[in-house]
C-alpha positions as a printed NumPy array, in Angstrom:
array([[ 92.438,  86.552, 116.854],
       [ 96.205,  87.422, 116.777],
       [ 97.836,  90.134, 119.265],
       [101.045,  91.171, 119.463],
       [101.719,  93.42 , 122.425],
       [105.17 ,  95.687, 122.545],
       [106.848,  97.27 , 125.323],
       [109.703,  98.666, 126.704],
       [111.15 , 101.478, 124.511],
       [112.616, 104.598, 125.285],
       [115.157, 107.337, 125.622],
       [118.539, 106.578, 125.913],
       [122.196, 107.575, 125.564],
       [124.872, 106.142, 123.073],
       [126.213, 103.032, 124.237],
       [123.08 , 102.349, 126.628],
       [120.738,  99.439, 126.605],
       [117.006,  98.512, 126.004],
       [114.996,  96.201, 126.238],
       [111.952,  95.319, 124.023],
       [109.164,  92.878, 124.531],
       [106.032,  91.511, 122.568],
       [103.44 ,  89.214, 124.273],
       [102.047,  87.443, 121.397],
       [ 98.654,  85.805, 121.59 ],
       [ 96.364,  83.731, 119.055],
       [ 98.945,  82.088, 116.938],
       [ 97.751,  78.974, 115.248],
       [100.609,  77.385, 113.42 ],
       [102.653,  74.6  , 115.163],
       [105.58 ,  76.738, 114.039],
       [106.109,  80.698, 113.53 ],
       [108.763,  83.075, 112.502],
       [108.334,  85.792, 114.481],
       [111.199,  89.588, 114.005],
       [111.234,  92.708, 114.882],
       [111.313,  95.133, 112.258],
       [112.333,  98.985, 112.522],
       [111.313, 101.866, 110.728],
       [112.219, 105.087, 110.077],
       [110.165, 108.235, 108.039],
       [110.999, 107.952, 104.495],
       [112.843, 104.665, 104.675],
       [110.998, 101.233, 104.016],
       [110.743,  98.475, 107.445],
       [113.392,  96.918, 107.584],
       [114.179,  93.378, 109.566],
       [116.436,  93.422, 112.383],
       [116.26 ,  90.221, 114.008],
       [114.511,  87.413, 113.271],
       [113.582,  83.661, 114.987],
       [111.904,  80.196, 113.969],
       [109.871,  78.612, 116.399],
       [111.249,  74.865, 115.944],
       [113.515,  72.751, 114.057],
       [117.185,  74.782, 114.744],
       [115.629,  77.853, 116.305],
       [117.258,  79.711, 113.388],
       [117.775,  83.358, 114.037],
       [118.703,  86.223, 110.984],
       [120.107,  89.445, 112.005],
       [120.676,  92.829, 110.019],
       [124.383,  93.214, 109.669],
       [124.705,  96.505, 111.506],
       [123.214,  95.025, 114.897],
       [125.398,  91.974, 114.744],
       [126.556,  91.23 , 118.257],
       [124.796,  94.159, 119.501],
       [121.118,  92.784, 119.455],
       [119.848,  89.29 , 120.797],
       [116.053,  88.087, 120.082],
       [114.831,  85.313, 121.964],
       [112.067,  83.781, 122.909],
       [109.869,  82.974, 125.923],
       [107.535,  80.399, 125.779],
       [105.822,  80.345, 129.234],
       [104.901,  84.048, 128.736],
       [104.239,  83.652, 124.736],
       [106.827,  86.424, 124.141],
       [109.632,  88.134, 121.98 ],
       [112.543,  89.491, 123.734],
       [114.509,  92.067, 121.845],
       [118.06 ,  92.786, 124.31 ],
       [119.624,  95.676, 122.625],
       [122.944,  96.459, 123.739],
       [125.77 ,  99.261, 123.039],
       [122.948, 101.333, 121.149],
       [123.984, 103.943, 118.425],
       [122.097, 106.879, 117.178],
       [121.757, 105.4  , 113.762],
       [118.991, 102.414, 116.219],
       [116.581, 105.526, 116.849],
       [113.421, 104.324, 115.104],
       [109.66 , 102.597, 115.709],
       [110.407,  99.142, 116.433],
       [107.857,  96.744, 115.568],
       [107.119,  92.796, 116.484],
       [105.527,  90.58 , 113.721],
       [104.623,  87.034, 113.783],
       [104.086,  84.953, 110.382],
       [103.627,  81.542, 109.223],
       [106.758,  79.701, 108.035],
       [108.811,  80.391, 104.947],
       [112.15 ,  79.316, 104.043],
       [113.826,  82.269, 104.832],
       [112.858,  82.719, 108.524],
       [113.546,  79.164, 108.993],
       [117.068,  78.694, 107.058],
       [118.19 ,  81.913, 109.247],
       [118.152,  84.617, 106.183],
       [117.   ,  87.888, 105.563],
       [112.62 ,  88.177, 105.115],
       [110.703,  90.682, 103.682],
       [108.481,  92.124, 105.64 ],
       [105.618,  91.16 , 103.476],
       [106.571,  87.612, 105.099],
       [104.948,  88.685, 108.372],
       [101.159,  88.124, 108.343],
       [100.587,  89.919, 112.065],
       [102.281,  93.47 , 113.348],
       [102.242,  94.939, 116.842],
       [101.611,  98.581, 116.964],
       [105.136,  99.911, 116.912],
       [107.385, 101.269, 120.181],
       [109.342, 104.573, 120.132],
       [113.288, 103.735, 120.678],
       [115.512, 107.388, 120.923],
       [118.748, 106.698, 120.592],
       [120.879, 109.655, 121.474]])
C-alpha cells in the first residue's frame, strides 16, 4: 500500500521561504520518479519539480521556479524535500507529492504529465503573499 505524506506549508511573505516534505512509504519499483505538482482553481496540475531515483538522479523543473526551487531526496527517511526559496505570489497554490513508476521523461530530466504519476499525497496549502 503506497503513502505519501506532505508537510510543511504555509503563510508567507514575498521573497520568504518554505519548506515542503513528503514521507513516502510502499513503493515497489527499484526505481521511481517522484514531483511535486501545484494546483490552482480553474487551472490544470501542473509539475514543478521533478526527480529519478537512479541512474543520473535527473531532476525537471518548471521554468518559472528555476533557481528558486530545489527537490531532493532523502533516503534514510524515504522522503521528498521541496526547498522553496525567494517565493512570489504567483507560488500560492495546493502543492502536491506524487510518486510513479519510470518513464522516459522523469528519467531524461523533462517535463511529465501528471497522468505519469500513479500515487498522490493529499495536497498542502502554500500562501504566498
Amino acid at each position: 500500500h503506497v503513502q505519501l505524506v506532505e508537510s510543511g506549508g504555509g503563510s508567507v511573505q514575498a521573497g520568504g521561504s518554505l519548506t515542503l516534505t513528503c514521507v513516502v512509504s510502499g513503493l515497489t519499483y527499484k526505481a521511481n520518479c517522484l514531483g511535486w505538482f501545484r494546483e490552482t482553481p480553474g487551472h490544470e496540475r501542473e509539475g514543478v519539480a521533478t526527480v529519478y531515483t537512479s541512474g543520473g538522479h535527473k531532476t525537471y523543473y518548471v521554468p518559472s521556479v528555476r533557481g528558486r526551487f530545489t527537490i531532493s531526496q532523502n533516503n534514510t527517511d524515504n522522503m521528498i524535500i521541496l526547498q522553496m526559496n525567494n517565493l512570489k505570489p504567483e507560488d500560492t497554490a495546493t502543492y502536491y507529492c506524487a510518486a510513479g513508476p519510470p518513464n522516459p521523461r522523469c528519467s531524461g530530466g523533462y517535463a511529465a504529465p501528471s497522468d505519469d504519476y500513479t500515487h498522490w499525497g493529499q495536497g498542502t496549502q502554500v500562501t504566498v503573499s
